[in-house]
C-alpha positions as CSV (number, residue, x, y, z in Angstrom):
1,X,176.9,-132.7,31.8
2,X,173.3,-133.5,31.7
3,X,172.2,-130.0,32.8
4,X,174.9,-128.4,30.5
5,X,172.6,-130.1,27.8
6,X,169.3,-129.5,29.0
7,X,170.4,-126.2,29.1
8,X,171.4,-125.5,26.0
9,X,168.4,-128.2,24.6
10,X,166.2,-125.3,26.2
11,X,167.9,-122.4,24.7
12,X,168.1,-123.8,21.0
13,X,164.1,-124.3,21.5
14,X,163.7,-120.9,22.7
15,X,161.8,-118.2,20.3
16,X,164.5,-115.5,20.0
17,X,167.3,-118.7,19.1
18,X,164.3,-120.1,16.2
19,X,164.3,-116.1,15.1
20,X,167.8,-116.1,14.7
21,X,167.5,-119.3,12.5
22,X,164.9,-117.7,10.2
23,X,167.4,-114.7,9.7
24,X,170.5,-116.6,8.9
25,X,168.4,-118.5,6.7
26,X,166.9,-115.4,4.9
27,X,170.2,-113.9,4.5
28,X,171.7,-117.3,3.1
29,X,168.9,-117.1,0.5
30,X,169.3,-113.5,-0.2
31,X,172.9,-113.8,-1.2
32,X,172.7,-117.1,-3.4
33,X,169.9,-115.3,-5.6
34,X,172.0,-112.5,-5.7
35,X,174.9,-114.5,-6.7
């Protein structure tokens, strides 16, 4: 159990998971300024 979490502790700190962050983020704001 303790390595399942390190290993996902590792992935959500890894640059492509903080890039898909900043997208999902970007596309929430895009669609409540278009709404």
């Amino acid at each position: 159990m303790s390595r399942r979490f390190s290993n996902t502790h590792r992935r959500r700190n890894s640059w492509w998971y903080k890039r898909v962050l900043a997208r999902e983020r970007a596309e929430r704001e895009a669609r409540s300024v278009r709404d």
